[in-house]
ZABAZA-285062 format. One record per residue (C-alpha): x, y, z; residue in one letter. Coordinates in steps of 0.2 Angstrom, whole numbers, plus 5000, padded with zeros to 4 digits. Layout:
<rs>
r c1: X, c2: Y, c3: Z, type: a
...
</rs>
This chain:
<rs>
r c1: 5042, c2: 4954, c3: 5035, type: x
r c1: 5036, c2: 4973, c3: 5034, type: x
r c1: 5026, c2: 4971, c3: 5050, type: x
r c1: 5041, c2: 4967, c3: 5059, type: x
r c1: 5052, c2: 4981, c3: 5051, type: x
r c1: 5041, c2: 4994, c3: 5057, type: x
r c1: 5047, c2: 4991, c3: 5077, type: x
r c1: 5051, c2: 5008, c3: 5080, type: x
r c1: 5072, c2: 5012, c3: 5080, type: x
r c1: 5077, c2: 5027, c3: 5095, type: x
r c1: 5078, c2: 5041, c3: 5078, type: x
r c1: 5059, c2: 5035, c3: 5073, type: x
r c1: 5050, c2: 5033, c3: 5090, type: x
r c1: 5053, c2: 5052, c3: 5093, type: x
r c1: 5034, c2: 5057, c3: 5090, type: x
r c1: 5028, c2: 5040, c3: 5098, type: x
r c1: 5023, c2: 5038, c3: 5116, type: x
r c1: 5032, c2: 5026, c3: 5126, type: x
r c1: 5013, c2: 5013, c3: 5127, type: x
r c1: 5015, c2: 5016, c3: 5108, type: x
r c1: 5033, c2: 5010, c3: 5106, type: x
r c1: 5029, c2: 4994, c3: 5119, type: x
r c1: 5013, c2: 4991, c3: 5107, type: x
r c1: 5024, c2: 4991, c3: 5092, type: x
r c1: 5038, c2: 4980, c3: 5099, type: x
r c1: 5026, c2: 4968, c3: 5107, type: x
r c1: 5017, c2: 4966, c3: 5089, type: x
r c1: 5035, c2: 4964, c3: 5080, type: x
r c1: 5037, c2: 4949, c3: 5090, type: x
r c1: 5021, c2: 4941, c3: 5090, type: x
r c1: 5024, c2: 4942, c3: 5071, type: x
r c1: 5042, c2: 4936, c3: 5072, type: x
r c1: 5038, c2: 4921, c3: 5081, type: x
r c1: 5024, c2: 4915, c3: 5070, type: x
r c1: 5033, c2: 4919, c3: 5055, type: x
r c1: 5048, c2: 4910, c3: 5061, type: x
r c1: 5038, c2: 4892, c3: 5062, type: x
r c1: 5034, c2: 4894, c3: 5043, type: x
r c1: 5052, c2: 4901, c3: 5038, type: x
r c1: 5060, c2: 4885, c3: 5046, type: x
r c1: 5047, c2: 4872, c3: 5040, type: x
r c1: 5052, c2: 4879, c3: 5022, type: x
r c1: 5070, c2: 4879, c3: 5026, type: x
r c1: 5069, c2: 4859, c3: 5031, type: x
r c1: 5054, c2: 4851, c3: 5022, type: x
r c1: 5044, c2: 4861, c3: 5013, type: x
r c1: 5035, c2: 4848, c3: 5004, type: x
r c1: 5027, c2: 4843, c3: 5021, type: x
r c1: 5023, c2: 4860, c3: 5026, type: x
r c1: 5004, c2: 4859, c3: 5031, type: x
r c1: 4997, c2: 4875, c3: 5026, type: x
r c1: 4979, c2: 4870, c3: 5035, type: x
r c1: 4989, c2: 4868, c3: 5051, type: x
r c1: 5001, c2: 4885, c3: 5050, type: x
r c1: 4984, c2: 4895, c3: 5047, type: x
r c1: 4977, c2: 4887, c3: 5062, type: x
r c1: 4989, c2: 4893, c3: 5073, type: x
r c1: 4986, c2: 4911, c3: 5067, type: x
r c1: 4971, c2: 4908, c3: 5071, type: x
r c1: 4974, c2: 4902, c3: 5088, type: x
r c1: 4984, c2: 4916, c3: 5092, type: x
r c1: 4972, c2: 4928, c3: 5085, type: x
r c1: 4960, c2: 4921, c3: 5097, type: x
r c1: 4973, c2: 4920, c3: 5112, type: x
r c1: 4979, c2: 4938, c3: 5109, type: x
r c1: 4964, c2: 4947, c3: 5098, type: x
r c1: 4973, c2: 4965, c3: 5102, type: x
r c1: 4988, c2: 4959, c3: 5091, type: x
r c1: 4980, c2: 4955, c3: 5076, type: x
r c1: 4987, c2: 4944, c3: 5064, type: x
r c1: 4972, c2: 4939, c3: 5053, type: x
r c1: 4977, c2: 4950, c3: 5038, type: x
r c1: 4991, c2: 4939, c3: 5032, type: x
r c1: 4980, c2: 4923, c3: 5025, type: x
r c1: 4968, c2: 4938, c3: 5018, type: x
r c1: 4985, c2: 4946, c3: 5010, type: x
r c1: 4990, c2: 4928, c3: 5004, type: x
r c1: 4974, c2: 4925, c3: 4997, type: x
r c1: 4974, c2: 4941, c3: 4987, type: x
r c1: 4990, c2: 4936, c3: 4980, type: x
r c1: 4985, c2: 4918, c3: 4976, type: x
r c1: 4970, c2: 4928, c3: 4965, type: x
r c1: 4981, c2: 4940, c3: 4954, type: x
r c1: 4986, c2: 4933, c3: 4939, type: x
r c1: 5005, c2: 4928, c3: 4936, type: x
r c1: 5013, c2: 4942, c3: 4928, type: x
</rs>
């Protein structure tokens, strides 16, 4: 949810050029849309929440829009799966 709270707001896009803003926005959604899937599937029926199958469409949509890259959540989620429980 952090990628999507960085759109930028009129007081923080100041310093930003207008590409830079539209860059930002376009990622926010891109990220809001995937996440959306995996926040509704563990809102209905978690149990039958196909991990294999929501990392796959990351995957497709890494490959359908490679300039918006999303790859980095199942790295992120793998590094948390690795630290020990505190």
């Amino acid at each position: 949810m952090l990628d999507i709270r960085t759109t930028p707001t009129p007081d923080s896009s100041a310093h930003l050029t207008d590409q830079q803003c539209r860059n930002m926005v376009n990622y926010s959604g891109a990220v809001a849309y995937l996440l959306h899937n995996f926040a509704l599937t563990a809102a209905e029926d978690f149990i039958g929440f196909d991990e294999a199958e929501f990392w796959l469409r990351i995957e497709h949509f890494s490959q359908a829009i490679p300039q918006l890259s999303v790859l980095h959540f199942k790295k992120a989620f793998e590094f948390a799966l690795s630290e020990p429980p505190h």
